[in-house]
N, C-alpha and C positions, 0 to 999 in steps of 0.2 A: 761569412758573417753578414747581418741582415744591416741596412740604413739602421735602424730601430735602434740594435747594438749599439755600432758604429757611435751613435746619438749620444746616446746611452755614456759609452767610454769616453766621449771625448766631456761630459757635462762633468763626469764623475772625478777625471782628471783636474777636469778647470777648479771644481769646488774643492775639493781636499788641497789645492793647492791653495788657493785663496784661505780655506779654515786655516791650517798650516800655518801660513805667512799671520794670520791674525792673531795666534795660538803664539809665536813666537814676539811678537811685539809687545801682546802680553805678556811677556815674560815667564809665562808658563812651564812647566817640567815637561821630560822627552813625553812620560803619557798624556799629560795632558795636551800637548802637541796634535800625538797621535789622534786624541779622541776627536779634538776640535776640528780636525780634517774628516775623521769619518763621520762625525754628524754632521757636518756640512753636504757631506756626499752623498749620505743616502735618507740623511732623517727627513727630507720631503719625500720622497718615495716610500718609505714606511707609512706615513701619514695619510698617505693618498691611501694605500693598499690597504688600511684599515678602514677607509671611510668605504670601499666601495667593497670592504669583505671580501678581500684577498687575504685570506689568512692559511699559514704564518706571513706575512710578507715576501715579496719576492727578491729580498736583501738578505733574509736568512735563509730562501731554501738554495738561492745559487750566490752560494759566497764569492765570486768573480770581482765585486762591485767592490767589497770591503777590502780585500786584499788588493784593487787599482789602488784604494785611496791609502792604503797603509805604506806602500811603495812609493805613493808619488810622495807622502808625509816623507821619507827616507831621504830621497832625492830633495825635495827642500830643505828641510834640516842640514843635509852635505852642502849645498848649496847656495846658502843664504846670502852669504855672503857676495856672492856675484847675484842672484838674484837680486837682490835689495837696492841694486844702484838701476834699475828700471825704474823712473819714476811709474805714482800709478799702476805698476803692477797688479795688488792684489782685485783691486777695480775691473781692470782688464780682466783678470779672472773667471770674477763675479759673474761677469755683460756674457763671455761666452760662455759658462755653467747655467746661467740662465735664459738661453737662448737655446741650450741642446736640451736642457729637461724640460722648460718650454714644449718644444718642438715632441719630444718622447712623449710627454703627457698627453698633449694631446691627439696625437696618433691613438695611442693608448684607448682614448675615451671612443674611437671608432672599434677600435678591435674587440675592447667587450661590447660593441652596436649600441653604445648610448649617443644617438642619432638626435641633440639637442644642444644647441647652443650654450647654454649654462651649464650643463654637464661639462662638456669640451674646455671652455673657461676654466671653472672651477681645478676641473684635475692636471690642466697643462700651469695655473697658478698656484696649486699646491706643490705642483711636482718641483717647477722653479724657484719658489721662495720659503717654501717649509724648512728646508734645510737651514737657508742664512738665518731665519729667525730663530730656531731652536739656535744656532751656534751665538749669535747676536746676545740671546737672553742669559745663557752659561757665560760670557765673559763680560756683563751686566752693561751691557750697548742698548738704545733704544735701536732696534730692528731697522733697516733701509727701509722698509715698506711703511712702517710708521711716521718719516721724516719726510721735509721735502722735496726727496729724489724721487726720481721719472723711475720705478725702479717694477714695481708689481703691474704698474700703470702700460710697459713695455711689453709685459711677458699676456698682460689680458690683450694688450692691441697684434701679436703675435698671432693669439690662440685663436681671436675673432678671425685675422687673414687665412688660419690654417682651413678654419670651418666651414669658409665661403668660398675658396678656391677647392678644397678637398675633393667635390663632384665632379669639376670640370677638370681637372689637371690630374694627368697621368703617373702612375709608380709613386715615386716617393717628392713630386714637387712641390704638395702641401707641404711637406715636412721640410725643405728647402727654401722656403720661403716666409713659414714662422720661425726659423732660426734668423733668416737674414735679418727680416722686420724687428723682431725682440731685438736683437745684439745693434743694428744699426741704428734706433731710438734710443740704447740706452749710453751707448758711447755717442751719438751726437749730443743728449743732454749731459753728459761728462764734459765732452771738450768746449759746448758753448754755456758752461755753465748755466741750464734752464732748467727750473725747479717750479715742483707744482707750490702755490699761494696757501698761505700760514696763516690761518686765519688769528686775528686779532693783534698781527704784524703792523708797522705803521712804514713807510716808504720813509728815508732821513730824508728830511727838509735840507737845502744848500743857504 
């Protein structure tokens, strides 16, 4: 199994679980459970793979991906209940599903040789947030990426370290090091509660 995979499995993991748990809070039925974990899991990677004309996508020609997330959907569902007393869990999630398709994406953007900074961005930021937003809009949430979380903001400051170390760092360190960055920005703005400025917000007066 490639780092790549590896990457891959563990993002696919984190999000279907995160859709799952969100899928269930809503109140949702076992399918719609189901689906909310697999378009969390893979409908950024869909999204990517059509922008750059990979077609069919490569969610539907290696089914791998959808059957992690229908499993781990199983395993939550059994589960929930002992899950649910972590606080912050689905959060938790989130930070490292979007630090491993981060990381995947932009790998990605070197392997078909688009050898460009905004390429690299774009596809390692579609690949991390496509999903929660398609899942975001199905259960009528304004998107994280829309609000004032540090959240698309982590996975572009990821993909920028992946691009600029990529030359000099051997095997797979770029790709160890846009995961750490994404996941360790986005859980430091979780636990020190620091959010990007709301324009037209006013500071309460004391």
């Amino acid at each position: 199994m490639s780092v790549l995979n590896l990457f891959e499995i563990i993002g696919t993991v984190a999000f279907a679980a995160a859709g799952a748990l969100i899928g269930i809070e809503k109140k949702l039925d076992v399918f719609g459970v189901f689906m909310l974990a697999l378009t969390t899991a893979v409908g950024g990677g869909i999204v990517r793979d059509m922008l750059i004309g990979v077609t069919p996508p490569t969610a539907f020609v290696f089914p791998l991906f959808t059957i992690i997330s229908l499993i781990t959907a199983i395993v939550v569902c059994v589960g929930y209940q002992w899950i649910s007393k972590f606080n912050n869990i689905i959060l938790i999630c989130d930070a490292v599903g979007l630090g491993a398709f981060t990381a995947a994406g932009a790998n990605l953007s070197i392997t078909y040789e688009y050898h460009r900074l905004f390429i690299t961005v774009t596809m390692a930021v579609l690949s991390g947030v496509g999903g929660g937003v398609i899942r975001d809009v199905f259960v009528r949430d304004i998107p994280f990426i829309f609000q004032k979380e540090v959240y698309a903001v982590a996975s572009i400051a990821g993909a920028i370290c992946f691009f600029y170390a990529k030359p000099s760092m051997q095997g797979n360190g770029a790709m160890y090091l846009c995961f750490l960055v994404t996941v360790c920005i986005r859980m430091i703005c979780m636990r020190y509660d620091i959010h990007l400025p709301v324009i037209g917000t006013k500071s309460s007066e004391n």
